[in-house]
PDB file with one MODEL, atoms N, CA, C and O in Angstrom:
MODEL        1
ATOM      1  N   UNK A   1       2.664 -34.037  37.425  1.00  0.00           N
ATOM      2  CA  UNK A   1       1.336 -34.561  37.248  1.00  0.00           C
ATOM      3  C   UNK A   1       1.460 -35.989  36.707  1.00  0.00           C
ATOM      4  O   UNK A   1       2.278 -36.420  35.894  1.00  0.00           O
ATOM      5  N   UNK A   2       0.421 -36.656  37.367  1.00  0.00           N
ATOM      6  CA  UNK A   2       1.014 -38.435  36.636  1.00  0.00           C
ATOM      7  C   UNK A   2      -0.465 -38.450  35.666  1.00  0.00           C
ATOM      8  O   UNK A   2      -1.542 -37.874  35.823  1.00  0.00           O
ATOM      9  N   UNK A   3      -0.104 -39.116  34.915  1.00  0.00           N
ATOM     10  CA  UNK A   3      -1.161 -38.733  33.583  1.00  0.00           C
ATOM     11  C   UNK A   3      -1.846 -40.594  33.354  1.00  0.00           C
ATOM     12  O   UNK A   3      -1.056 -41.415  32.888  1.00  0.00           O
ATOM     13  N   UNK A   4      -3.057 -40.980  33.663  1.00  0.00           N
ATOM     14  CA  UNK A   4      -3.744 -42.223  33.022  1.00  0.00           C
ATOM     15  C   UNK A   4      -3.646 -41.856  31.833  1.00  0.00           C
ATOM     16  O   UNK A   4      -4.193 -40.860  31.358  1.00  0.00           O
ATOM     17  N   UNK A   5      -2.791 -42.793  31.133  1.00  0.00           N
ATOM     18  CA  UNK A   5      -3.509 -43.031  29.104  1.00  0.00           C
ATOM     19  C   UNK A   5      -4.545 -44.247  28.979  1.00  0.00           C
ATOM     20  O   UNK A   5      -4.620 -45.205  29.749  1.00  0.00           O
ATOM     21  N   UNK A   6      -5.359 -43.994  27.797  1.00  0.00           N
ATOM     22  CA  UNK A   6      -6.347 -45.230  27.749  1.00  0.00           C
ATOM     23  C   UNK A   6      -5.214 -46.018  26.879  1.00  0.00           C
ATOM     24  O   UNK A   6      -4.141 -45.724  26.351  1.00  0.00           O
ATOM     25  N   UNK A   7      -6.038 -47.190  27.014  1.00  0.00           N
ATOM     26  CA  UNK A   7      -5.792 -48.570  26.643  1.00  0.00           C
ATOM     27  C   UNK A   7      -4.821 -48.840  25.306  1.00  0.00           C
ATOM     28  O   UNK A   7      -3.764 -49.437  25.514  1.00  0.00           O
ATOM     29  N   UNK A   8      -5.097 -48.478  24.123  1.00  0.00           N
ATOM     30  CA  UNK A   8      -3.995 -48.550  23.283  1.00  0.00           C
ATOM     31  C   UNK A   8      -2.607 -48.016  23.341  1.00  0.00           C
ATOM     32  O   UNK A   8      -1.583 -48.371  22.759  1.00  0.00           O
ATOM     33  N   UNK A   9      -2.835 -47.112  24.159  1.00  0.00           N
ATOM     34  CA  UNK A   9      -1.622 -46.171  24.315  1.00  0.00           C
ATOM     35  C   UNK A   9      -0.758 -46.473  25.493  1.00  0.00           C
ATOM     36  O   UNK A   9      -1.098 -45.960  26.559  1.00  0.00           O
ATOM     37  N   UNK A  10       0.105 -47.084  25.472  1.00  0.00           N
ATOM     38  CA  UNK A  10       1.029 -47.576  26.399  1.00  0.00           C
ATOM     39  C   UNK A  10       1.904 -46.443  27.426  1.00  0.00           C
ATOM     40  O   UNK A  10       2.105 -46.421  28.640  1.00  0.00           O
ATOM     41  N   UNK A  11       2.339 -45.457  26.198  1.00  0.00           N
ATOM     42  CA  UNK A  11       3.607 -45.126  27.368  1.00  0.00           C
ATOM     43  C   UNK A  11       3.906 -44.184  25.991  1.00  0.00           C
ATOM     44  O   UNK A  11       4.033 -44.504  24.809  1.00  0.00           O
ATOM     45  N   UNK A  12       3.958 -42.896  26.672  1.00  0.00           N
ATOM     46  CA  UNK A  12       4.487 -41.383  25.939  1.00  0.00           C
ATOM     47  C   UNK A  12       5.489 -41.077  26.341  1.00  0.00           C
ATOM     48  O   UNK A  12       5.677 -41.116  27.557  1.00  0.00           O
ATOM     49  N   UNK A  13       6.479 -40.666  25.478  1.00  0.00           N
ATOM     50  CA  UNK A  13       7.504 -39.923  25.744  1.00  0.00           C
ATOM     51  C   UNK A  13       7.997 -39.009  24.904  1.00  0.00           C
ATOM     52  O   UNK A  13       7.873 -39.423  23.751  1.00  0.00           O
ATOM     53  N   UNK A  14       8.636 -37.668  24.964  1.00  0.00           N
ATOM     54  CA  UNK A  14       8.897 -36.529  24.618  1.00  0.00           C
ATOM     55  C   UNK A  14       7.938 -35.590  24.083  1.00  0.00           C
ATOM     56  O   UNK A  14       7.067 -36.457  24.009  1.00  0.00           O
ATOM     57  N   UNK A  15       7.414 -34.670  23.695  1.00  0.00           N
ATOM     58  CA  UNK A  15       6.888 -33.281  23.560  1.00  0.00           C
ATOM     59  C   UNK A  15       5.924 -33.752  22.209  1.00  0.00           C
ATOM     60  O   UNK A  15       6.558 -33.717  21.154  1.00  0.00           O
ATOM     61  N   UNK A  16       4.485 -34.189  22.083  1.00  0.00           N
ATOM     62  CA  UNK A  16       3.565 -33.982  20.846  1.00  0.00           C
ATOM     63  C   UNK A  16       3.309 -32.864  20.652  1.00  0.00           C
ATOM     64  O   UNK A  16       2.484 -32.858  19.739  1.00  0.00           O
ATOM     65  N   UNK A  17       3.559 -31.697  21.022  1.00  0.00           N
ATOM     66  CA  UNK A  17       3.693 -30.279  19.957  1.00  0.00           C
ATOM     67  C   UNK A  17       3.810 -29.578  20.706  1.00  0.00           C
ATOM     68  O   UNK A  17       3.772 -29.996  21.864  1.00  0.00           O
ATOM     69  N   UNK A  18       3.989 -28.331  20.497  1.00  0.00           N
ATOM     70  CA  UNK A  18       4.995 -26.741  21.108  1.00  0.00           C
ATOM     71  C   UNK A  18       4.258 -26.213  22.039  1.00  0.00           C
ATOM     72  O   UNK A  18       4.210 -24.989  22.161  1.00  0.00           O
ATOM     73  N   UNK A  19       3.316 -27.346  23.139  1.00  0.00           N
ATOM     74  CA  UNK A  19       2.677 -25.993  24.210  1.00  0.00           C
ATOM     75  C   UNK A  19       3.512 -26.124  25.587  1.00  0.00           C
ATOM     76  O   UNK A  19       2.930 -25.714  26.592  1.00  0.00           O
ATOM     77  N   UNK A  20       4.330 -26.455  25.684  1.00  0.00           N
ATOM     78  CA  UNK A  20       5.211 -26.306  26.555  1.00  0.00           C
ATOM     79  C   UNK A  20       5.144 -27.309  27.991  1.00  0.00           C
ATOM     80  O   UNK A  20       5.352 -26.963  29.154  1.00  0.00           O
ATOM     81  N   UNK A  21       4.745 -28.790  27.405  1.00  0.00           N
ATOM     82  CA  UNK A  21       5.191 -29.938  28.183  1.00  0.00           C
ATOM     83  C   UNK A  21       5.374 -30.791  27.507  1.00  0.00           C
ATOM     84  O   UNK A  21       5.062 -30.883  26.320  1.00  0.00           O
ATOM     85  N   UNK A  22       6.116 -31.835  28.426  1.00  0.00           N
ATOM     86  CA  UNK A  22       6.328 -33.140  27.538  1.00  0.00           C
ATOM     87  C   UNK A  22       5.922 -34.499  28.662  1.00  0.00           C
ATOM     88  O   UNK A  22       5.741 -34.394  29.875  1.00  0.00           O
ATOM     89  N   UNK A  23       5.854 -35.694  27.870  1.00  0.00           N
ATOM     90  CA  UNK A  23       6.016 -36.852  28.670  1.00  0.00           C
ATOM     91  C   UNK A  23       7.318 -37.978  29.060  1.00  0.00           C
ATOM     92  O   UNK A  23       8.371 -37.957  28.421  1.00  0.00           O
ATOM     93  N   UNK A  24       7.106 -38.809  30.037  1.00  0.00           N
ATOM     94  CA  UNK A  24       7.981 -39.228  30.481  1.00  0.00           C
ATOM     95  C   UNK A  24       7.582 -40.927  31.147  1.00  0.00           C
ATOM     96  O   UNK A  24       6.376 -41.127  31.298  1.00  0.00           O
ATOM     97  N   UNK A  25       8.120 -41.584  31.362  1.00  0.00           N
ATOM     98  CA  UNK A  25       8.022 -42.414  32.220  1.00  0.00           C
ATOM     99  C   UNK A  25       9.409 -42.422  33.175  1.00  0.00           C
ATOM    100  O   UNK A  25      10.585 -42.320  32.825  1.00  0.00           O
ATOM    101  N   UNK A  26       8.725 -42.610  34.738  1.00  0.00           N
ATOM    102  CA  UNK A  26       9.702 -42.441  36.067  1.00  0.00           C
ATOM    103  C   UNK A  26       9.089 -43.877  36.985  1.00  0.00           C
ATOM    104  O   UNK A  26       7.917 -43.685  37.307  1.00  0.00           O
ATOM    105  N   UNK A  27       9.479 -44.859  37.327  1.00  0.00           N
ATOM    106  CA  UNK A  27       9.003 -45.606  38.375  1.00  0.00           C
ATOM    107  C   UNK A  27       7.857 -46.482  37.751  1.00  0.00           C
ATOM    108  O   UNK A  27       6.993 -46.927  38.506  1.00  0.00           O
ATOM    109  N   UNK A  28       7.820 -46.715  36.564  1.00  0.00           N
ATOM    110  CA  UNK A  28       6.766 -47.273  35.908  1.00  0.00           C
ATOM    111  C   UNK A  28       5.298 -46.379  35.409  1.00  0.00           C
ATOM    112  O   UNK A  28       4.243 -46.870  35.005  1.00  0.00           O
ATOM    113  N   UNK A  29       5.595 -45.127  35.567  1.00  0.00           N
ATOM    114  CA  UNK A  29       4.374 -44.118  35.955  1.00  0.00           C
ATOM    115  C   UNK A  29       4.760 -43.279  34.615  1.00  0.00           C
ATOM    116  O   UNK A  29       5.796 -43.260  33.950  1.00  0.00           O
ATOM    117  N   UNK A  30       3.896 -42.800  34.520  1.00  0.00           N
ATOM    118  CA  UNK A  30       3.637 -41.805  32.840  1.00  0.00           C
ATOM    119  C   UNK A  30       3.581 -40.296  33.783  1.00  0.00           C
ATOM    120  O   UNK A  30       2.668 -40.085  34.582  1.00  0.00           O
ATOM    121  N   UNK A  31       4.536 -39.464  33.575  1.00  0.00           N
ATOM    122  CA  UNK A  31       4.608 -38.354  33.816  1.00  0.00           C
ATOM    123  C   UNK A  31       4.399 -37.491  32.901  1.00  0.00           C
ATOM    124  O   UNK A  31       4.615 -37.992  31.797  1.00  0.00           O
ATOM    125  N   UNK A  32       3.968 -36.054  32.831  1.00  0.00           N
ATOM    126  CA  UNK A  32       3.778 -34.699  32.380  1.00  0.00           C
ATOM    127  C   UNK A  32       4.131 -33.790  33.174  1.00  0.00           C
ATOM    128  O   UNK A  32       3.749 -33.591  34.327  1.00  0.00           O
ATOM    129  N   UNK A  33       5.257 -32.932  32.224  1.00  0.00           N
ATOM    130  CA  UNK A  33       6.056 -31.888  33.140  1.00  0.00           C
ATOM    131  C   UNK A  33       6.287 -30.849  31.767  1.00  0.00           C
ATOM    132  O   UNK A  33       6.523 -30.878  30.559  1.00  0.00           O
ATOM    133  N   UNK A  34       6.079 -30.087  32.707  1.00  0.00           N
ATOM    134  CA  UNK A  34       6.415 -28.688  31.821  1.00  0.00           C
ATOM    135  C   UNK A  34       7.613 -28.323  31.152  1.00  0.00           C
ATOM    136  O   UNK A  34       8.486 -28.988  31.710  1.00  0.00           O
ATOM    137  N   UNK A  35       7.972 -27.849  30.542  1.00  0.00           N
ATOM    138  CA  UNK A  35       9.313 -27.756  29.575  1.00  0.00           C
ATOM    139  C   UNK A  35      10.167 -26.292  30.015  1.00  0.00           C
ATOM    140  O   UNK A  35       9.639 -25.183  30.099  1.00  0.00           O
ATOM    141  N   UNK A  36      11.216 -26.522  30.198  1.00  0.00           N
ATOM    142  CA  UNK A  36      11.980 -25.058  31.099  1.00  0.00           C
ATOM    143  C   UNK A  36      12.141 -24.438  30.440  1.00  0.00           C
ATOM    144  O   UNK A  36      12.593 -24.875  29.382  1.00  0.00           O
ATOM    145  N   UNK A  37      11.908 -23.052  30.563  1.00  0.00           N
ATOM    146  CA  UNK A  37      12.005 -22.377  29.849  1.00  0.00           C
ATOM    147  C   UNK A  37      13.452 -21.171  29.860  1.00  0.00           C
ATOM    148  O   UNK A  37      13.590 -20.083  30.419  1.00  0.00           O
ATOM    149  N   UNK A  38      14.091 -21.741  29.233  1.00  0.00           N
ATOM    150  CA  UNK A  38      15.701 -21.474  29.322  1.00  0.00           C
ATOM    151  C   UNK A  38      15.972 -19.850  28.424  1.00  0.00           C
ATOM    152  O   UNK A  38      17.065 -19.381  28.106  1.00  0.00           O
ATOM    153  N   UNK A  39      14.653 -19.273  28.185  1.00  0.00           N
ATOM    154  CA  UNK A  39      14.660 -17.624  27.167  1.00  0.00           C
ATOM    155  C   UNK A  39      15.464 -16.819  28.068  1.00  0.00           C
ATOM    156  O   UNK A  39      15.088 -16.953  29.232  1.00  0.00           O
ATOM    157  N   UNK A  40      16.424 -16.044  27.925  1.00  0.00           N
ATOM    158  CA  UNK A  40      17.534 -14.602  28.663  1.00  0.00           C
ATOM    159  C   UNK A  40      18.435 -15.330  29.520  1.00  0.00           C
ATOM    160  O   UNK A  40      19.136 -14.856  30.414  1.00  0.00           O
ATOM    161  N   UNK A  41      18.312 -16.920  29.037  1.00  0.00           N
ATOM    162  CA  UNK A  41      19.779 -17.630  29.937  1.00  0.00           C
ATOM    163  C   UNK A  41      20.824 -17.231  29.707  1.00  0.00           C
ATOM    164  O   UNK A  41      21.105 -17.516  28.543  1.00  0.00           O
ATOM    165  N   UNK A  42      21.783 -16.578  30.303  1.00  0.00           N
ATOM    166  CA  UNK A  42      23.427 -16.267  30.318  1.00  0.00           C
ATOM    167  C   UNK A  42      24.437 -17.206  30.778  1.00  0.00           C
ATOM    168  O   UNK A  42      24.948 -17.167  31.898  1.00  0.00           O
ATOM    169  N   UNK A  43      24.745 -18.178  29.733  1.00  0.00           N
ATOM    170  CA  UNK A  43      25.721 -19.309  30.223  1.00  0.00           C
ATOM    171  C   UNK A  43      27.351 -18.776  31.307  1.00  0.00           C
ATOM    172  O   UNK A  43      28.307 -18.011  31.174  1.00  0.00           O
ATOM    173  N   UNK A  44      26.848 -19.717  32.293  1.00  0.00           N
ATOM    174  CA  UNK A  44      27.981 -19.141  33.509  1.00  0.00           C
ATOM    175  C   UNK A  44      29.455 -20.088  32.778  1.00  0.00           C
ATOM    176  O   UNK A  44      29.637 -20.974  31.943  1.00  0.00           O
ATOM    177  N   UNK A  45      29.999 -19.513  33.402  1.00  0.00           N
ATOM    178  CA  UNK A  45      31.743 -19.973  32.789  1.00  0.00           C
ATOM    179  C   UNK A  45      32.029 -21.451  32.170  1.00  0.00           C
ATOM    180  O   UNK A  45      32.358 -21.911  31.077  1.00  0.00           O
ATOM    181  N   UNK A  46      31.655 -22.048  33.750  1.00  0.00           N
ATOM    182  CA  UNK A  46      31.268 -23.770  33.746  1.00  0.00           C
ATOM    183  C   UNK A  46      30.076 -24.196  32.624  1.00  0.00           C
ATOM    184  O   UNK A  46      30.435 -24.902  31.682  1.00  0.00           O
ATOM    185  N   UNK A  47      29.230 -23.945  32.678  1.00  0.00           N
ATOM    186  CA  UNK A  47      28.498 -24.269  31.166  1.00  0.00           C
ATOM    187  C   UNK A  47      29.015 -24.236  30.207  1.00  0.00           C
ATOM    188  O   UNK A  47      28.902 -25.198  29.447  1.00  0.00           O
ATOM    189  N   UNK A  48      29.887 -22.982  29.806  1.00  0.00           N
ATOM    190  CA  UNK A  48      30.716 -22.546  28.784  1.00  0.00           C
ATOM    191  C   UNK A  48      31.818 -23.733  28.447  1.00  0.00           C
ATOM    192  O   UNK A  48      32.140 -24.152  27.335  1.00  0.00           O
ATOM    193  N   UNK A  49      32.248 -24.103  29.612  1.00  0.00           N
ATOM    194  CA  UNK A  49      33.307 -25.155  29.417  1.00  0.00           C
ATOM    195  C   UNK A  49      33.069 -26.742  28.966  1.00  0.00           C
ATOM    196  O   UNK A  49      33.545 -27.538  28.157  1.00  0.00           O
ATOM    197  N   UNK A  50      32.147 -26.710  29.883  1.00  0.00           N
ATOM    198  CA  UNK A  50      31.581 -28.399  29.711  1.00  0.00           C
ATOM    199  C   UNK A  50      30.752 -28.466  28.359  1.00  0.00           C
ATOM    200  O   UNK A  50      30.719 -29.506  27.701  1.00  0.00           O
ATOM    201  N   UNK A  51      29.958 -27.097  27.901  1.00  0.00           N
ATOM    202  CA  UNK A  51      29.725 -27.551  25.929  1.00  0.00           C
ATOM    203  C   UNK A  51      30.649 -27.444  25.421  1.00  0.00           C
ATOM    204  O   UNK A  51      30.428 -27.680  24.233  1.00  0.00           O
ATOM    205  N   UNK A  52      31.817 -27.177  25.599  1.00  0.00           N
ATOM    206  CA  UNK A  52      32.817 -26.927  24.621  1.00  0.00           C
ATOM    207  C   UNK A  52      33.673 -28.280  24.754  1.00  0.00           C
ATOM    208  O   UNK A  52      34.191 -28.901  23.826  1.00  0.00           O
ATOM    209  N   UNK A  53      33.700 -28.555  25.952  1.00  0.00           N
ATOM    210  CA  UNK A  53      34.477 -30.109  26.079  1.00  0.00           C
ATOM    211  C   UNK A  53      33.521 -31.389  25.543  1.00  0.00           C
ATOM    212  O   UNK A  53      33.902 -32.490  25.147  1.00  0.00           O
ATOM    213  N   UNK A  54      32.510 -31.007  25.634  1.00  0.00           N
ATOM    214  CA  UNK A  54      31.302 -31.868  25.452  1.00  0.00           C
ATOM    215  C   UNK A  54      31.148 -31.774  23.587  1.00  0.00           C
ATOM    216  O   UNK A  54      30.809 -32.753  22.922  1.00  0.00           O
ATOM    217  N   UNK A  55      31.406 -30.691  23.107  1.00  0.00           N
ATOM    218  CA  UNK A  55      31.525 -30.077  21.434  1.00  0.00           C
ATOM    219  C   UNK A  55      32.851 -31.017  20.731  1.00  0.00           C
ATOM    220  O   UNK A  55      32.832 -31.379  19.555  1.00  0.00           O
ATOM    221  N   UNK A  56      33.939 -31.312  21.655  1.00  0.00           N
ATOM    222  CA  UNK A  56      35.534 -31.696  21.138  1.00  0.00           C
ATOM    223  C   UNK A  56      35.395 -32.522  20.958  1.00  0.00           C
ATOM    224  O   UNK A  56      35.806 -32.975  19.891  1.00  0.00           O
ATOM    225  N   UNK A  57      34.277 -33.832  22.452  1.00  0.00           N
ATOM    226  CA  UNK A  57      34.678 -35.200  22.548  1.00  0.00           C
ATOM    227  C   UNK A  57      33.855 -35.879  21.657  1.00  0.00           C
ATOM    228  O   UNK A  57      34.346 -36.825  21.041  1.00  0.00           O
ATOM    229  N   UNK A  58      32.092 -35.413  21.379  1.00  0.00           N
ATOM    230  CA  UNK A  58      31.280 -35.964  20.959  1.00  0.00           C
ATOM    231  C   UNK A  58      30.940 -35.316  19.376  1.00  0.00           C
ATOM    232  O   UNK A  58      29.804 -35.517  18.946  1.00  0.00           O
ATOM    233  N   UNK A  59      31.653 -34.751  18.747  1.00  0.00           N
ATOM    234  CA  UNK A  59      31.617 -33.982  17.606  1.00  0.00           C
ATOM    235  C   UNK A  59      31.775 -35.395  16.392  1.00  0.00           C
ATOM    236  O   UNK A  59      32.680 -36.223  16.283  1.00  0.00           O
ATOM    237  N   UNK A  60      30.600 -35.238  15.668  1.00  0.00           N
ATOM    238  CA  UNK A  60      30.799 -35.995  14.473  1.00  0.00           C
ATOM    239  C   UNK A  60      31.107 -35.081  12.892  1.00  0.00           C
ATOM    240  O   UNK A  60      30.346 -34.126  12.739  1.00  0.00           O
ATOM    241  N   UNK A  61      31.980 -35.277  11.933  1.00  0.00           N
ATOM    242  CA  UNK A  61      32.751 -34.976  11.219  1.00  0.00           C
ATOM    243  C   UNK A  61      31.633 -34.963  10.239  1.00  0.00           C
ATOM    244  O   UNK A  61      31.212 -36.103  10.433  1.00  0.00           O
ATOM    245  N   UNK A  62      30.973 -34.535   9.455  1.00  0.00           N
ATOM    246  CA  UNK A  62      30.329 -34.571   8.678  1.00  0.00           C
ATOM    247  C   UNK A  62      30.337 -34.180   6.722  1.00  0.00           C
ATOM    248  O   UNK A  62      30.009 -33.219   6.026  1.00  0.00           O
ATOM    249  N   UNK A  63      30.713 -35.084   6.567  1.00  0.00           N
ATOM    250  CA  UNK A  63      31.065 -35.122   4.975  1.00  0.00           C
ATOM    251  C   UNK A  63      30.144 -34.320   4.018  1.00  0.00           C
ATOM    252  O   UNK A  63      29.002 -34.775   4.085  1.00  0.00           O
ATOM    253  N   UNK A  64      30.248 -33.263   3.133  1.00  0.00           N
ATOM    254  CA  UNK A  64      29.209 -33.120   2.345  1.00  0.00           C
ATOM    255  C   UNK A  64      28.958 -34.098   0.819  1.00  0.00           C
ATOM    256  O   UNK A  64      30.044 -34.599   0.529  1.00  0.00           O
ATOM    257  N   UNK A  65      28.304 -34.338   0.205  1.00  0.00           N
ATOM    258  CA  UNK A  65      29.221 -34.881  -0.891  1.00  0.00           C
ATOM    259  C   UNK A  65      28.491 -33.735  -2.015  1.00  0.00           C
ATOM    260  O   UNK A  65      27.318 -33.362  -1.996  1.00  0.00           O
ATOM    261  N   UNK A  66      29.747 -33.251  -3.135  1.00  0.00           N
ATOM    262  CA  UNK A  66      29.440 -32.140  -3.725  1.00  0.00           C
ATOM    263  C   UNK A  66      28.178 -32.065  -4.773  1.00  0.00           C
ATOM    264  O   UNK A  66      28.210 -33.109  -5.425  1.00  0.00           O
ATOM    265  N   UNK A  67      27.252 -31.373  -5.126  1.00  0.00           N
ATOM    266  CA  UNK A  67      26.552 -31.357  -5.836  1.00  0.00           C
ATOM    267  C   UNK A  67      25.190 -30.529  -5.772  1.00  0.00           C
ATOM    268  O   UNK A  67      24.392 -30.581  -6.707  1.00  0.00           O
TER     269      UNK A  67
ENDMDL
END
């Protein structure tokens, strides 16, 4: 769905609250698209692999400091 915003409002992007779409811009155009709904997904092997390679390479180390 391509969505007109009025006048102050330029250009939306990502999810203003939990009803299950978000916005976008594609081609200069303000899009609204529904949000997938990924509930009883069973990650196939290859998924399994590429978060886990994706977990090794991009993993930040995170310090606590005690107290």
């Amino acid at each position: 769905m391509i969505a007109e915003l009025i006048i102050p409002i330029e250009t939306l992007r990502g999810s203003l609250r939990k009803d299950g779409y978000y916005f976008r811009m594609h081609n200069g155009k303000q899009i609204v698209q529904r949000c997938p709904n990924r509930k009883g997904h069973v990650k196939t092997a290859a998924e399994a692999m590429n978060q886990e390679r994706f977990i090794k390479k991009y993993r930040k180390n995170r310090h606590r400091m005690p107290g």
